[in-house]
C-alpha positions, -999 to +999 in steps of 0.1 A: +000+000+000+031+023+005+050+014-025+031+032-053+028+061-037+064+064-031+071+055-067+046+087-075+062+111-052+093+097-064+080+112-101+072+139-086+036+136-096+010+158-086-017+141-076-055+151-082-084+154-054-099+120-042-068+103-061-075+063-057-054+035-076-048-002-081-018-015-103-020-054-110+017-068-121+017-103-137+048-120-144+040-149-170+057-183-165+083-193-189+060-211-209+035-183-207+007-200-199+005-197-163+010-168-135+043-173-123+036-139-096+012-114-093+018-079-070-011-058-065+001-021-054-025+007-040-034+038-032-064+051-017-097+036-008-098+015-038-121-014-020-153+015-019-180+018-041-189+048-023-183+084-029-174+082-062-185+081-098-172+057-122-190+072-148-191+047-184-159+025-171-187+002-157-197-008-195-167-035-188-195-052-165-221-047-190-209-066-218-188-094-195-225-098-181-242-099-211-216-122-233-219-141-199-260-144-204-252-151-245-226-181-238-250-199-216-275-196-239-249-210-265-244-178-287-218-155-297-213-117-309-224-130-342-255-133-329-287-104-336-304-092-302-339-080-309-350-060-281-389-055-283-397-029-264-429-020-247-436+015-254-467+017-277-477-001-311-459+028-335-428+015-318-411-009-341-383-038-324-348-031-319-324-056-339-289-050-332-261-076-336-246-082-303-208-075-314-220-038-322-235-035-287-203-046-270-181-024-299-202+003-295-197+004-255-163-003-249-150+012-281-168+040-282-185+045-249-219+050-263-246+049-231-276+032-246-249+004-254-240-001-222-280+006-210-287-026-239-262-045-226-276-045-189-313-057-201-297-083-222-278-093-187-308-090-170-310-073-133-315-104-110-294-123-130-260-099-127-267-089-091-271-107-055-246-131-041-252-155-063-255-134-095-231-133-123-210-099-111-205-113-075-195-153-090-168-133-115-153-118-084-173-085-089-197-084-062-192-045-056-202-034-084-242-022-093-256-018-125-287+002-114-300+029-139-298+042-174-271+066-185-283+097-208-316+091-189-334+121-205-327+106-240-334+070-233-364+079-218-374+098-254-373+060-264-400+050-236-374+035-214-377+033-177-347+048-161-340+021-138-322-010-154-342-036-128-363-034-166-360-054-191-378-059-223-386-089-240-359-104-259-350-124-288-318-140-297-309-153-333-281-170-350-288-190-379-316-213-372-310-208-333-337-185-313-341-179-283-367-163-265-365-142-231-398-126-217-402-093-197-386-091-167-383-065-139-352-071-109-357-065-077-351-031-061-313-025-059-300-014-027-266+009-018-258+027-049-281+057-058-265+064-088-264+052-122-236+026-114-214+017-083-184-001-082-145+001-066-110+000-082-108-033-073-137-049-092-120-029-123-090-042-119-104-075-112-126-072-147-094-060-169-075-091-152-097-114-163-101-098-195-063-100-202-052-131-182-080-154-193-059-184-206-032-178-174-064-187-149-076-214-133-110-227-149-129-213-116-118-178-121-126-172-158-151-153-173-177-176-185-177-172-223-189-207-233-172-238-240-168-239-280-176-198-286-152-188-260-122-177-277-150-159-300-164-139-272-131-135-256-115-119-291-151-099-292-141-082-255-103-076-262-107-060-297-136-041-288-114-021-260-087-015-282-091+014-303-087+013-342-064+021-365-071+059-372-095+062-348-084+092-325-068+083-286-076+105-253-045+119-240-042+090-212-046+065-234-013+082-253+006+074-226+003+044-224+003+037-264+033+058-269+055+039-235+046+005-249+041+007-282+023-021-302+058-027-321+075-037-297+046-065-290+025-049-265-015-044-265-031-022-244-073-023-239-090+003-220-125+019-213-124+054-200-154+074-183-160+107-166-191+115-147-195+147-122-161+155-123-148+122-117-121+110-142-116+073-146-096+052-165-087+010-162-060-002-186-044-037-195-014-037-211-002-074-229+033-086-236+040-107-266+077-113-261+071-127-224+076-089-207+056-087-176+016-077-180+000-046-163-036-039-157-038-004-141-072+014-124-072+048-114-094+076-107-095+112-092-116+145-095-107+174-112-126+198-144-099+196-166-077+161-171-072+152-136-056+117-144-030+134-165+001+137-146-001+098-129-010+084-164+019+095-177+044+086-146+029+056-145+033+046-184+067+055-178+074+034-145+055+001-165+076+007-195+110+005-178+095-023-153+102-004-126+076-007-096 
């Protein structure tokens, strides 16, 4: 707990208000197929949900839970989601593919994505002990209302997620049908979504570590589709070629540069005033793997100044 922020000071880094963060090091076994060591470093009060805003970081849970929901039902990204929403007969169905929904949330950071995603994971399904979030190792984190509420509810949405429309799955000849549902009533978050550093860093771990972990910690992503839906989550939090980076995620791009073999995912949100930002950087030439969650509060670009020390300190291995 004192280490990274010595490395900080150390960088002289200015640190913003509320500053929290968790930084996850793997070191792969020779082989690279297991975890040969792990250190988790922190600063802050990184295991609370409370107090904070996490803003659209939390669309990682969305589509783990939802690709989560698809894989038991044996289906992939390939497959169309029609969402048939109750909100009058002029109101036609909703037919998306599923890949686009998780693109378009962790790519992009589009809110009715991520508010899709959620009904396709369903309310009492994600949450409670024994619910989805909380058997991946996530069970801080709340999923409980609509982002861009005004706006979805120009569609006839309810602003709480506990709904859920009917549903209809479809690949090839496979359908599947899910009816209306509503969750129970979600208790200690009053926001849009709760969760803590840790369940972030948690999520990115398991994104990037996947084939390193045991069977009982992976994400569920089905037994002959998984590698699909597991490509489908790491691509979609990359960005694309010519598509244009936020400054933190420069930092990081530019310290460990695909050329040299690296990949780095993220998903970056800001909600009132909160900056937040979870990375995973991936070695290809058997360097050690980071998975970085940080947030603090500022107007401006809070997370600026600790981005780049940190970039610099994973870069050079030097934590």
């Amino acid at each position: 707990t004192e280490r990274l922020r010595e490395r900080l000071e150390e960088a002289e880094v200015s640190l913003p208000d509320f500053f929290q963060a968790v930084v996850v090091e793997t070191t792969p076994s020779k082989s690279g197929n297991h975890i040969a060591a792990q250190r988790v470093l922190t600063l802050g009060p990184v295991t609370t949900a409370e107090g904070w805003h996490p803003g659209l970081t939390v669309s990682l849970f969305s589509a783990i839970g939802a690709l989560d929901r698809a894989s038991q039902l044996g289906f992939t990204g390939a497959a169309t989601v029609t969402f048939l929403d109750d909100a009058g007969p002029t109101v036609a169905p909703v037919t998306v593919p599923l890949a686009q929904l998780v693109d378009e949330a962790l790519r992009l950071g589009e809110s009715h994505a991520h508010n899709r995603l959620v009904q396709l994971g369903g309310s009492n399904r994600l949450h409670g002990e024994a619910g989805v979030l909380a058997r991946r190792g996530f069970g801080s984190t709340v999923l409980n209302k609509a982002f861009d509420a005004a706006a979805w509810a120009d569609q006839g949405q309810a602003r709480s997620l506990r709904r859920a429309p009917a549903l209809k799955l479809v690949h090839g000849k496979k359908t599947v049908d899910i009816p209306a549902t509503v969750g129970e009533r979600l208790t200690g978050c009053d926001q849009e979504a709760c969760t803590t550093l840790t369940d972030l860093a948690r999520a990115m771990c398991r994104v990037t570590q996947h084939e390193r972990l045991p069977s009982s910690r992976r994400l569920f992503l089905g037994e002959e589709g998984g590698s699909t839906n597991l490509a489908l989550l790491r691509t979609s939090l990359q960005r694309r070629k010519g598509q244009r980076q936020g400054p933190l995620e420069r930092f990081f791009t530019g310290a460990m540069r695909s050329s040299k073999g690296y990949t780095v995912l993220r998903r970056f949100g800001r909600h009132d005033g909160w900056s937040t930002l979870v990375v995973g950087v991936t070695s290809a030439n058997g360097h050690r793997d980071y998975v970085v969650a940080m947030t603090g509060h500022g107007k401006k670009r809070p997370l600026s100044d600790a981005a780049q020390a940190l970039a610099s300190l994973l870069k050079a291995e030097d934590l």
